[in-house]
mmCIF file of the protein (N, C-alpha, C, O) and its ligand, coordinates in Angstrom:
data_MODEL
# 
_entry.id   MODEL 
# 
loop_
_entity.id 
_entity.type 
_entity.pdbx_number_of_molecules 
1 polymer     1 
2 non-polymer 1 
# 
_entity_poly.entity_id                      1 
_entity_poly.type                           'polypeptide(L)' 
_entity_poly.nstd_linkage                   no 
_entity_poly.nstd_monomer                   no 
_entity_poly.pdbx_seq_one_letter_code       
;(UNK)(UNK)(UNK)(UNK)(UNK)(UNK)(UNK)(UNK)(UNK)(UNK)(UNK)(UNK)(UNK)(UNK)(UNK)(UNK)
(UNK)(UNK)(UNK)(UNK)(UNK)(UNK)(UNK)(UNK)(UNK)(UNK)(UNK)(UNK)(UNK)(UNK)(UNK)(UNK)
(UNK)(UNK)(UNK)(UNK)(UNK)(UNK)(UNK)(UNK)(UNK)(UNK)(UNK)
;
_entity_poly.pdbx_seq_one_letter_code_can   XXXXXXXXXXXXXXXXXXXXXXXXXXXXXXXXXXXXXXXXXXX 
_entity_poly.pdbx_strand_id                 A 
# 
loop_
_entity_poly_seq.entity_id 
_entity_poly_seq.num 
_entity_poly_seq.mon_id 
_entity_poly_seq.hetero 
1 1  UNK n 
1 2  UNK n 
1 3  UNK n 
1 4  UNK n 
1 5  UNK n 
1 6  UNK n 
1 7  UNK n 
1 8  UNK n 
1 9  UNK n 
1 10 UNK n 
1 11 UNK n 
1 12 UNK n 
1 13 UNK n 
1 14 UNK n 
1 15 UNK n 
1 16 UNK n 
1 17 UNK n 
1 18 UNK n 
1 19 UNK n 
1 20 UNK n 
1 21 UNK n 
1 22 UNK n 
1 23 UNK n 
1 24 UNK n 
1 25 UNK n 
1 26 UNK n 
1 27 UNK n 
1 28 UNK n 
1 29 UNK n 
1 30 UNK n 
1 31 UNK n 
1 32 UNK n 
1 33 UNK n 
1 34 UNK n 
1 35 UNK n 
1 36 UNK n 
1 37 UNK n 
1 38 UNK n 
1 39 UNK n 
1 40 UNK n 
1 41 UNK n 
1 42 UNK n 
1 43 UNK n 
# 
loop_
_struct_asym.id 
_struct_asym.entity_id 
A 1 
B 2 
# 
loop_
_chem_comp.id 
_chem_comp.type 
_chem_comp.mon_nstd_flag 
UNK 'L-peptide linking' . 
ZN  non-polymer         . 
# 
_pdbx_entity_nonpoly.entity_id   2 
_pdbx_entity_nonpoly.name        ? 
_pdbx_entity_nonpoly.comp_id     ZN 
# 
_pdbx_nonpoly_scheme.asym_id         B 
_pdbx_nonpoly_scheme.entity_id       2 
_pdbx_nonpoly_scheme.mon_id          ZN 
_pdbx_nonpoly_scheme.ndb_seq_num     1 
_pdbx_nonpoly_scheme.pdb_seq_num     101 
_pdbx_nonpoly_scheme.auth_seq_num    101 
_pdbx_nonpoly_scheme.pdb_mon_id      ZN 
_pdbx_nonpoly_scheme.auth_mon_id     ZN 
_pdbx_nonpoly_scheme.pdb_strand_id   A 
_pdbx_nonpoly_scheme.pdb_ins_code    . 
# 
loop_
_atom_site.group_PDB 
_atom_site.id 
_atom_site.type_symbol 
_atom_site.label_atom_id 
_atom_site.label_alt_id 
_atom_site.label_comp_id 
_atom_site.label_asym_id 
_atom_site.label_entity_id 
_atom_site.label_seq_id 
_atom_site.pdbx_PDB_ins_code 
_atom_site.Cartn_x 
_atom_site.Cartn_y 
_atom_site.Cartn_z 
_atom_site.occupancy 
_atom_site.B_iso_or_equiv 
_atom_site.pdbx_formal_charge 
_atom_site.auth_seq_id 
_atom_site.auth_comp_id 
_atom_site.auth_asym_id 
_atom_site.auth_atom_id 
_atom_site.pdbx_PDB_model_num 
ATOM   1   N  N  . UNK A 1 1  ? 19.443 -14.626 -63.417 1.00 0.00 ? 1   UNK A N  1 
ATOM   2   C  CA . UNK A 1 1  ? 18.803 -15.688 -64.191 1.00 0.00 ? 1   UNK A CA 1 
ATOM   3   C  C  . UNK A 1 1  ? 18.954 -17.005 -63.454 1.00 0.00 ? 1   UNK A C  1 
ATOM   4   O  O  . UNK A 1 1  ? 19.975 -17.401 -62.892 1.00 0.00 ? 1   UNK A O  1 
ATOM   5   N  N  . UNK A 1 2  ? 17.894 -17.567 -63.531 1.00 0.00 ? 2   UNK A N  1 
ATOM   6   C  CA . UNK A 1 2  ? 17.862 -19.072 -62.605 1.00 0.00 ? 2   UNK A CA 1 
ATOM   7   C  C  . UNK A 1 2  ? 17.750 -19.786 -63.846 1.00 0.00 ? 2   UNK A C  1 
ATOM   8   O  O  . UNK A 1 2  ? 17.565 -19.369 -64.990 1.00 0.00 ? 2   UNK A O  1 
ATOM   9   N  N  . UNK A 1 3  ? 17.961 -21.419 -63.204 1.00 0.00 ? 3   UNK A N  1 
ATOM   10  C  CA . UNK A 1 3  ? 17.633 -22.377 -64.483 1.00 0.00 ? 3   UNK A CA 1 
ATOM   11  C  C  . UNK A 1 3  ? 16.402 -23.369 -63.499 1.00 0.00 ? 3   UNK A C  1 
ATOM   12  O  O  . UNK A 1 3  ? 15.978 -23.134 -62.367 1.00 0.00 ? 3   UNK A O  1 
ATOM   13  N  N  . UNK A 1 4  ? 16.118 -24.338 -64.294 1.00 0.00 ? 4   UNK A N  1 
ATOM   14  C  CA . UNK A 1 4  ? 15.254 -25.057 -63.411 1.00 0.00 ? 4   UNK A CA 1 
ATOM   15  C  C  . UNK A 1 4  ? 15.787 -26.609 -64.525 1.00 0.00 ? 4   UNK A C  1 
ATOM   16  O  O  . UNK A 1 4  ? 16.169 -26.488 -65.689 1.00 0.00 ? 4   UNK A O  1 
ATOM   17  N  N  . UNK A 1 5  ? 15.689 -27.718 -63.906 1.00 0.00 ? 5   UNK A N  1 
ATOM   18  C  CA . UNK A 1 5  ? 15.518 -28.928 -64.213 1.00 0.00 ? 5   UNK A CA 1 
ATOM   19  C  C  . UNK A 1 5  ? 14.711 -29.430 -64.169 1.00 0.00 ? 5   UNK A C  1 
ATOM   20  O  O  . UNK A 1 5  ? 13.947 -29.361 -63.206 1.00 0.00 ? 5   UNK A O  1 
ATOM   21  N  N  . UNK A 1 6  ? 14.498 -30.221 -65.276 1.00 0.00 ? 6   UNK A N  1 
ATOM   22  C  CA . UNK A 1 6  ? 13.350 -30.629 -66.427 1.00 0.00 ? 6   UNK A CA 1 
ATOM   23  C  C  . UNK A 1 6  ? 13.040 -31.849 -65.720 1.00 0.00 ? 6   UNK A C  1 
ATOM   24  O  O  . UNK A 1 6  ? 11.912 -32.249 -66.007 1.00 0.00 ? 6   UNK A O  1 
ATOM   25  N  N  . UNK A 1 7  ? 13.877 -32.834 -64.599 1.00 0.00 ? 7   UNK A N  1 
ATOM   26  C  CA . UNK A 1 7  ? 13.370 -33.944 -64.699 1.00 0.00 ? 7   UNK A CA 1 
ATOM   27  C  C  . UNK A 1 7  ? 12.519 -33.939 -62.919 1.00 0.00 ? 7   UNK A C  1 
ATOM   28  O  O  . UNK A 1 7  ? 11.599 -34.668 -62.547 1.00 0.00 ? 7   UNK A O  1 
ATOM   29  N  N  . UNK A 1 8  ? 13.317 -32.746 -62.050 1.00 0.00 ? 8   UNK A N  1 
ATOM   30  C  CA . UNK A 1 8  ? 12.693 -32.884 -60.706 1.00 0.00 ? 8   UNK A CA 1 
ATOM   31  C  C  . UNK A 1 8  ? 11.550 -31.548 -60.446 1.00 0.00 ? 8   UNK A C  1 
ATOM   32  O  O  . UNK A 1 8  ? 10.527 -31.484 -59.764 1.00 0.00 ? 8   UNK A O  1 
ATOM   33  N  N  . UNK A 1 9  ? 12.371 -30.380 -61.477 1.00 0.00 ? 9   UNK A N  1 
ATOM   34  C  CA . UNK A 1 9  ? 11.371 -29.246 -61.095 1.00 0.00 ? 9   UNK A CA 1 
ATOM   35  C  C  . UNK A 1 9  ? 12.119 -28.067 -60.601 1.00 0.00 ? 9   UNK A C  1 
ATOM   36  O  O  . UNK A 1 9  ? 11.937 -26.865 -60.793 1.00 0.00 ? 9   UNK A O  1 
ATOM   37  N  N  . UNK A 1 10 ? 13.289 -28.920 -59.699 1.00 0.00 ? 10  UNK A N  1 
ATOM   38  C  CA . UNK A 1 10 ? 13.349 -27.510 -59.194 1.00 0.00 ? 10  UNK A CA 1 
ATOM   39  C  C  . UNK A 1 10 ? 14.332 -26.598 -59.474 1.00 0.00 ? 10  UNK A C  1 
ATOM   40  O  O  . UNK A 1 10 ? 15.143 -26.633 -60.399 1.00 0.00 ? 10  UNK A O  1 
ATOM   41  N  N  . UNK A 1 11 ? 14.177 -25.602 -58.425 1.00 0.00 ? 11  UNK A N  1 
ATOM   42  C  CA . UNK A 1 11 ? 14.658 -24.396 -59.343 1.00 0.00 ? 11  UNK A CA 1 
ATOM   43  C  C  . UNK A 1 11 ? 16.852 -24.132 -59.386 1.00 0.00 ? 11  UNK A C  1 
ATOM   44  O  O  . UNK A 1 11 ? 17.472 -24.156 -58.323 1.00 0.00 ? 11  UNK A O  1 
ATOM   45  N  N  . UNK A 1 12 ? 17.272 -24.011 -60.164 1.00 0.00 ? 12  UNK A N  1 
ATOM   46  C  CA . UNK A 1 12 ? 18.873 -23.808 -59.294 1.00 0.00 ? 12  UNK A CA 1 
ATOM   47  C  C  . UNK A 1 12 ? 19.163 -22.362 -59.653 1.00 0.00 ? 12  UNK A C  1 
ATOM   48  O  O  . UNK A 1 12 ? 19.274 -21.933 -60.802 1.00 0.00 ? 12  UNK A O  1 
ATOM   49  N  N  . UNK A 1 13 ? 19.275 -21.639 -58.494 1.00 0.00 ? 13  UNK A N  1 
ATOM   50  C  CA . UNK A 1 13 ? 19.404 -20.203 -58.976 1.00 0.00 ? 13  UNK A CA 1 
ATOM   51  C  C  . UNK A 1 13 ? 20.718 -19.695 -59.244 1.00 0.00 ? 13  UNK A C  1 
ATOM   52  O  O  . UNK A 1 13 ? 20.914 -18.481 -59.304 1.00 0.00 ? 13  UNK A O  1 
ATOM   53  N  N  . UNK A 1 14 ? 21.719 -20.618 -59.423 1.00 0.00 ? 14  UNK A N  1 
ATOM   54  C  CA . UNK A 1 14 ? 22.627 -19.724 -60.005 1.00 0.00 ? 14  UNK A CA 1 
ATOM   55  C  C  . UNK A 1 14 ? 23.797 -21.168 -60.717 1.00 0.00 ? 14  UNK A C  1 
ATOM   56  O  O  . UNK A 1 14 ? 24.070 -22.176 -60.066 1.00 0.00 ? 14  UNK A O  1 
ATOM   57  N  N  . UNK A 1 15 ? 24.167 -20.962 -61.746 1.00 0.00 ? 15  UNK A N  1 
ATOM   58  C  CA . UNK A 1 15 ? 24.603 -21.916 -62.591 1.00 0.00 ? 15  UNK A CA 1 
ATOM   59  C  C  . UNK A 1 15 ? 26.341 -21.729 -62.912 1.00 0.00 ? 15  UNK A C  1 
ATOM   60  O  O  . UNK A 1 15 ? 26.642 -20.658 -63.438 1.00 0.00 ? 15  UNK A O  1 
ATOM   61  N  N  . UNK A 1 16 ? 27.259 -22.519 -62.679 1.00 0.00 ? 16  UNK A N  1 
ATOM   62  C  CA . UNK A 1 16 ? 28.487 -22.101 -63.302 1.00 0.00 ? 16  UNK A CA 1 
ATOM   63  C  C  . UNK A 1 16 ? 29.439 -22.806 -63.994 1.00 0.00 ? 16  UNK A C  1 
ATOM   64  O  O  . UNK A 1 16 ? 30.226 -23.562 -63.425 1.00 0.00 ? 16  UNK A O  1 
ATOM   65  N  N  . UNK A 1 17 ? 29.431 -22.652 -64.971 1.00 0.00 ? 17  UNK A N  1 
ATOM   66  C  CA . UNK A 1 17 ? 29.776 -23.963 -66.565 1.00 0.00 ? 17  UNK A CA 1 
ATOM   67  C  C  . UNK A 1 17 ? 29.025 -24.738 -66.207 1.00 0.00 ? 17  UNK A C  1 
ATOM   68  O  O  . UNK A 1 17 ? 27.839 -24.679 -65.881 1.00 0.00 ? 17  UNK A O  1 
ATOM   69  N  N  . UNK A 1 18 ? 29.926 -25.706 -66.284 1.00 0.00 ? 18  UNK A N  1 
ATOM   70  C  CA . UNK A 1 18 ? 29.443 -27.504 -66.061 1.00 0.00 ? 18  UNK A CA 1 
ATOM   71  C  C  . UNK A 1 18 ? 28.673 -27.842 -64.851 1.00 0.00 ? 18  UNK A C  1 
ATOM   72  O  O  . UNK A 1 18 ? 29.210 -28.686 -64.134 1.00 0.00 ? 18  UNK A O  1 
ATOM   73  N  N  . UNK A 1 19 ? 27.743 -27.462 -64.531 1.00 0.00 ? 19  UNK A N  1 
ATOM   74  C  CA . UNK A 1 19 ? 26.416 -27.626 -63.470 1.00 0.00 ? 19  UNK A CA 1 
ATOM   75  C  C  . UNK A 1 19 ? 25.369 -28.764 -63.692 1.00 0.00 ? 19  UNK A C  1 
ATOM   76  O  O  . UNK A 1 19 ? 24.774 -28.782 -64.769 1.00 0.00 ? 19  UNK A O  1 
ATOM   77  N  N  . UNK A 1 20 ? 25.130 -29.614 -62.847 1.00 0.00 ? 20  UNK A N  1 
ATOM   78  C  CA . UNK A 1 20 ? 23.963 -30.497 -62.851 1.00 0.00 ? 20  UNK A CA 1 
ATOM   79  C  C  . UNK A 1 20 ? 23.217 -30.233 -61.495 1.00 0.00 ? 20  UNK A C  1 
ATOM   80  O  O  . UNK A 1 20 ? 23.565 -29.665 -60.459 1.00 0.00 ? 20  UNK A O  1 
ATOM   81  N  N  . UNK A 1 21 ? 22.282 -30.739 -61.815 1.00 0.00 ? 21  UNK A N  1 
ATOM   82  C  CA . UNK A 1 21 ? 21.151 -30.652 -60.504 1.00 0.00 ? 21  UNK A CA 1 
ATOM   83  C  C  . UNK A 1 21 ? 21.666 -31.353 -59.274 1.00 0.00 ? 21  UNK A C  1 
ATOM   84  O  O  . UNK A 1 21 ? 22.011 -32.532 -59.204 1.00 0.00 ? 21  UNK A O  1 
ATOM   85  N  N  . UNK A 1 22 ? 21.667 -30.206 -58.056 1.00 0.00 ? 22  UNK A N  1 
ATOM   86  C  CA . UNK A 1 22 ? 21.812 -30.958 -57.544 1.00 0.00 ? 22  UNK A CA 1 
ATOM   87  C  C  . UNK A 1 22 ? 20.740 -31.507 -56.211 1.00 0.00 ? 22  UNK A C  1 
ATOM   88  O  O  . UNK A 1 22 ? 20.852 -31.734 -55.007 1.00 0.00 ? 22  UNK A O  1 
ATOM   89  N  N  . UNK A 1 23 ? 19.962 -31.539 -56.975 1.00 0.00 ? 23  UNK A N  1 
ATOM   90  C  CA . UNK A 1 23 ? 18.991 -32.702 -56.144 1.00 0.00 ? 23  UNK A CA 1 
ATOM   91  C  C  . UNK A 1 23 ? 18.278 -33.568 -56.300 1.00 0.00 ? 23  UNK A C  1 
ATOM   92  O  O  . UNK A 1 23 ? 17.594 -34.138 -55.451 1.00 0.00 ? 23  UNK A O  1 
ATOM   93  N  N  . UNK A 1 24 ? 18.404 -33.890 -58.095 1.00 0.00 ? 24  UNK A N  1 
ATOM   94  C  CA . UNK A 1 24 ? 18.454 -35.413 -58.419 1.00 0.00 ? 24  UNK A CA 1 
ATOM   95  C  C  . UNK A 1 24 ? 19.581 -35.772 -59.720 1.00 0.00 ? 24  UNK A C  1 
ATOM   96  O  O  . UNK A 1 24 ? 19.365 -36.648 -60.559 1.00 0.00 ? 24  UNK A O  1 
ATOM   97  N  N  . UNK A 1 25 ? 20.651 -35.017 -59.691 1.00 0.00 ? 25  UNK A N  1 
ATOM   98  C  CA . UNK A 1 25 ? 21.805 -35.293 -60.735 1.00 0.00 ? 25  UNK A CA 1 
ATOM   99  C  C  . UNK A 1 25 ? 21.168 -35.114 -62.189 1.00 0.00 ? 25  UNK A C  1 
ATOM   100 O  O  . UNK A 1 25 ? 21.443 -35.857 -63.131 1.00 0.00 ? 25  UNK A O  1 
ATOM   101 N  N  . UNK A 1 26 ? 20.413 -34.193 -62.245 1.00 0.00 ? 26  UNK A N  1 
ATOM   102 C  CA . UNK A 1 26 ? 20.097 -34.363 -63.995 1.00 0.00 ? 26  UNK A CA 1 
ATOM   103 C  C  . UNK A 1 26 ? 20.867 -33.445 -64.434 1.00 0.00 ? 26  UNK A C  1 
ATOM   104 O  O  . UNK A 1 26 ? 21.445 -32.571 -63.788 1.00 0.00 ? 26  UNK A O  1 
ATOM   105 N  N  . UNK A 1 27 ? 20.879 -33.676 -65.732 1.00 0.00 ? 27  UNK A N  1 
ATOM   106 C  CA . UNK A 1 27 ? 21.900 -32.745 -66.454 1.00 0.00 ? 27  UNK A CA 1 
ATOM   107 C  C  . UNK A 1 27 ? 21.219 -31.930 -67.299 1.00 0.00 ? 27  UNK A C  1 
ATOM   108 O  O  . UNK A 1 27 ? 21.714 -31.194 -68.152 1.00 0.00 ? 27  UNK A O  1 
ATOM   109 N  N  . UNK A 1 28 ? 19.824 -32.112 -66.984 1.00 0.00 ? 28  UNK A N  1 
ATOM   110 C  CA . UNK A 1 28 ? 19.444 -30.874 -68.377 1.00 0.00 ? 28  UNK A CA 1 
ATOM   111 C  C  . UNK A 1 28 ? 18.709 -30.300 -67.779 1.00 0.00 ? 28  UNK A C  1 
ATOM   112 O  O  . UNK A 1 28 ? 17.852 -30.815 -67.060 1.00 0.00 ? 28  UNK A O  1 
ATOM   113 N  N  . UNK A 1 29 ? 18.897 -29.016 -67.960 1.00 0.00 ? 29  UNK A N  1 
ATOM   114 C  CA . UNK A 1 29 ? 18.218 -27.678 -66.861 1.00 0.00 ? 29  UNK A CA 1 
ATOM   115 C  C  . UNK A 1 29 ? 17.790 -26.708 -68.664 1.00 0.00 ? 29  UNK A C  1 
ATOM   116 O  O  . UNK A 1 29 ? 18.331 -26.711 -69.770 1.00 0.00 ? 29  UNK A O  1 
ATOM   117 N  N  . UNK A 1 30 ? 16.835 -26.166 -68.199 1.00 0.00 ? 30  UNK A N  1 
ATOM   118 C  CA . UNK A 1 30 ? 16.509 -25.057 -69.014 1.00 0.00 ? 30  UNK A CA 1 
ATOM   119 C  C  . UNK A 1 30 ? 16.720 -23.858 -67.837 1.00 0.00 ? 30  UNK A C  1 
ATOM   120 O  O  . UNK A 1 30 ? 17.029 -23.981 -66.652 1.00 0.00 ? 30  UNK A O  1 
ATOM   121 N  N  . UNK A 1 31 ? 16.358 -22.362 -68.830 1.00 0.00 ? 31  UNK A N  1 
ATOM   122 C  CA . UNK A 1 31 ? 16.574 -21.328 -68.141 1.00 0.00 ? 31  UNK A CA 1 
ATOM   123 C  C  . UNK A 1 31 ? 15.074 -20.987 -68.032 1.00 0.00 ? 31  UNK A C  1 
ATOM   124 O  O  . UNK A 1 31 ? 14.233 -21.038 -68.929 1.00 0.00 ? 31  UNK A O  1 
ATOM   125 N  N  . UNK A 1 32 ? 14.870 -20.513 -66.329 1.00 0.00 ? 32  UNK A N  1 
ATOM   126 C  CA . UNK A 1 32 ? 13.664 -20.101 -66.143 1.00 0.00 ? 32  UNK A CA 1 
ATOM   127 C  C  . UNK A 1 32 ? 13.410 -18.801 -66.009 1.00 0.00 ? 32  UNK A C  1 
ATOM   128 O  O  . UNK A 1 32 ? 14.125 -18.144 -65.253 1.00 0.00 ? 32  UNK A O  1 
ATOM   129 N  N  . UNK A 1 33 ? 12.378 -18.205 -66.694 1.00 0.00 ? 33  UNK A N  1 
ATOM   130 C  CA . UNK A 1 33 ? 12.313 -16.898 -66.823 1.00 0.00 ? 33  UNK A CA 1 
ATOM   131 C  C  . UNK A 1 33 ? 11.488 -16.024 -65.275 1.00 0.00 ? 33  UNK A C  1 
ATOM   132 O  O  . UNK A 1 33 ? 10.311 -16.152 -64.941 1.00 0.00 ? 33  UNK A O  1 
ATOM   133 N  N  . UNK A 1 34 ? 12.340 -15.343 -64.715 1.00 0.00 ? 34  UNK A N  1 
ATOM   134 C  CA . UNK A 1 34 ? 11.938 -14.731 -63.354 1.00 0.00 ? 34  UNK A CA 1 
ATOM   135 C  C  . UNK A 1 34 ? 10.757 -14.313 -63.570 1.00 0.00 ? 34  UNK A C  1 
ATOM   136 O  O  . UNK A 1 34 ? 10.731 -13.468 -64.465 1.00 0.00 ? 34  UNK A O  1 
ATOM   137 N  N  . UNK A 1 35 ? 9.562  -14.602 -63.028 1.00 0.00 ? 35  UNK A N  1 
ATOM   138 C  CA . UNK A 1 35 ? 7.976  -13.991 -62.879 1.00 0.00 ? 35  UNK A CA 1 
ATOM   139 C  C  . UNK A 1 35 ? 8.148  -13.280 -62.051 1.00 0.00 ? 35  UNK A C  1 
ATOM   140 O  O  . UNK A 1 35 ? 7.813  -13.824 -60.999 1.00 0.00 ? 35  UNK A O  1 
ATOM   141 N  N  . UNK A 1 36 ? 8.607  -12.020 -61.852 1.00 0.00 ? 36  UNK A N  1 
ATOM   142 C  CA . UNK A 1 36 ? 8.311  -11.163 -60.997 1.00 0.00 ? 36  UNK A CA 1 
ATOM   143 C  C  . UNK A 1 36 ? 7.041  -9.757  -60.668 1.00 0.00 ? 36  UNK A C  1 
ATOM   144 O  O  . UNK A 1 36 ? 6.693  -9.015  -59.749 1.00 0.00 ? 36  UNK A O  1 
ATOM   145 N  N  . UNK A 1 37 ? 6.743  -10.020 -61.970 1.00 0.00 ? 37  UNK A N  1 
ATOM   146 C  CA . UNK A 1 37 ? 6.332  -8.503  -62.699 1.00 0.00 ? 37  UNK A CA 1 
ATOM   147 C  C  . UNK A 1 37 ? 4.843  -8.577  -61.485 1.00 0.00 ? 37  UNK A C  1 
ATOM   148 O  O  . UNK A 1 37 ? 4.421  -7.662  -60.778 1.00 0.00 ? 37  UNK A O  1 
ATOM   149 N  N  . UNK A 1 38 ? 4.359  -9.910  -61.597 1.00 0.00 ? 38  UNK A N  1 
ATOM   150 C  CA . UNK A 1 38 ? 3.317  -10.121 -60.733 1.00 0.00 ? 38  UNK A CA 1 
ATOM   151 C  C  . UNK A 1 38 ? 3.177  -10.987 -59.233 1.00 0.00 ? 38  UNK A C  1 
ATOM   152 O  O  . UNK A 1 38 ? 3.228  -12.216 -59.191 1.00 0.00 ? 38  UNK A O  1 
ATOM   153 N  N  . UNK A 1 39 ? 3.035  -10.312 -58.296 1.00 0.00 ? 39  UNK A N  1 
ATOM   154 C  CA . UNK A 1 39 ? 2.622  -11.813 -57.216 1.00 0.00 ? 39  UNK A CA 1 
ATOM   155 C  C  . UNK A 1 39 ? 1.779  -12.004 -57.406 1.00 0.00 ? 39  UNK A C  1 
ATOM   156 O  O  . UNK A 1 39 ? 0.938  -11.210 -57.828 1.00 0.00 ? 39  UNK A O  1 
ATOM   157 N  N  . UNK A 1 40 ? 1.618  -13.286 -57.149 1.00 0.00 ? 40  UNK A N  1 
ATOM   158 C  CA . UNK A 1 40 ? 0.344  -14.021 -56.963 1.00 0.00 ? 40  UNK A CA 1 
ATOM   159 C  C  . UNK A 1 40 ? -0.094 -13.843 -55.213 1.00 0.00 ? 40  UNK A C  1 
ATOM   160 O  O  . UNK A 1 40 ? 0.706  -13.764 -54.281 1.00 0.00 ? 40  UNK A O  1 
ATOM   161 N  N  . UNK A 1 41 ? -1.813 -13.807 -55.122 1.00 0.00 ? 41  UNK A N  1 
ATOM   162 C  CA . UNK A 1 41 ? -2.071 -13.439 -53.849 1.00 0.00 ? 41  UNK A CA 1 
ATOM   163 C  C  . UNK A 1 41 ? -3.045 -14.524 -53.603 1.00 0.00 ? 41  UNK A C  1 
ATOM   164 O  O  . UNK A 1 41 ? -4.012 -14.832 -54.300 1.00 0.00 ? 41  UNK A O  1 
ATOM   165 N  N  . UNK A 1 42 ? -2.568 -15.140 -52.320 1.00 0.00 ? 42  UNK A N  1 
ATOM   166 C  CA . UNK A 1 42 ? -3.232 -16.190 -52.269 1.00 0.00 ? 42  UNK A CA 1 
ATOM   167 C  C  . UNK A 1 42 ? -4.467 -16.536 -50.923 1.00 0.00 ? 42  UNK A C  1 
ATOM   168 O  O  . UNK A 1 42 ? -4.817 -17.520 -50.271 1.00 0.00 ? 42  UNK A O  1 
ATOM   169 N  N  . UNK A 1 43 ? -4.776 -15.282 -50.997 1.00 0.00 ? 43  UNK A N  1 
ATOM   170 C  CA . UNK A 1 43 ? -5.888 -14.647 -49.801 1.00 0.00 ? 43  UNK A CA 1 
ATOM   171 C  C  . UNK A 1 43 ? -7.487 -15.000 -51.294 1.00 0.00 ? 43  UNK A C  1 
ATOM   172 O  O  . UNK A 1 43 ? -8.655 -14.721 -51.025 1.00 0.00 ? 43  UNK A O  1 
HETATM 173 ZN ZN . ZN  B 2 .  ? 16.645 -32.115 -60.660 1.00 0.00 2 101 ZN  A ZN 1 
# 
């Protein structure tokens, strides 16, 4: 399970307790749900 932050986007794939972003310090991450089931093909 990855999370992603709400204020830059991106993704942090692995979270442990007390975690903030770290590539613009935000503190509120939701959990992002893995899209795997499909690739996207970009041909
Ligand atoms: Zn961020």
């Amino acid at each position: 399970m990855s999370y992603k932050c709400t204020q830059c986007g991106r993704k942090i794939p692995k979270i442990e307790g007390f975690v903030r972003c770290p590539y613009c310090g935000s503190r509120i991450l939701v959990k992002d749900r893995p899209n795997i089931s499909k690739e996207v093909s970009t041909d």
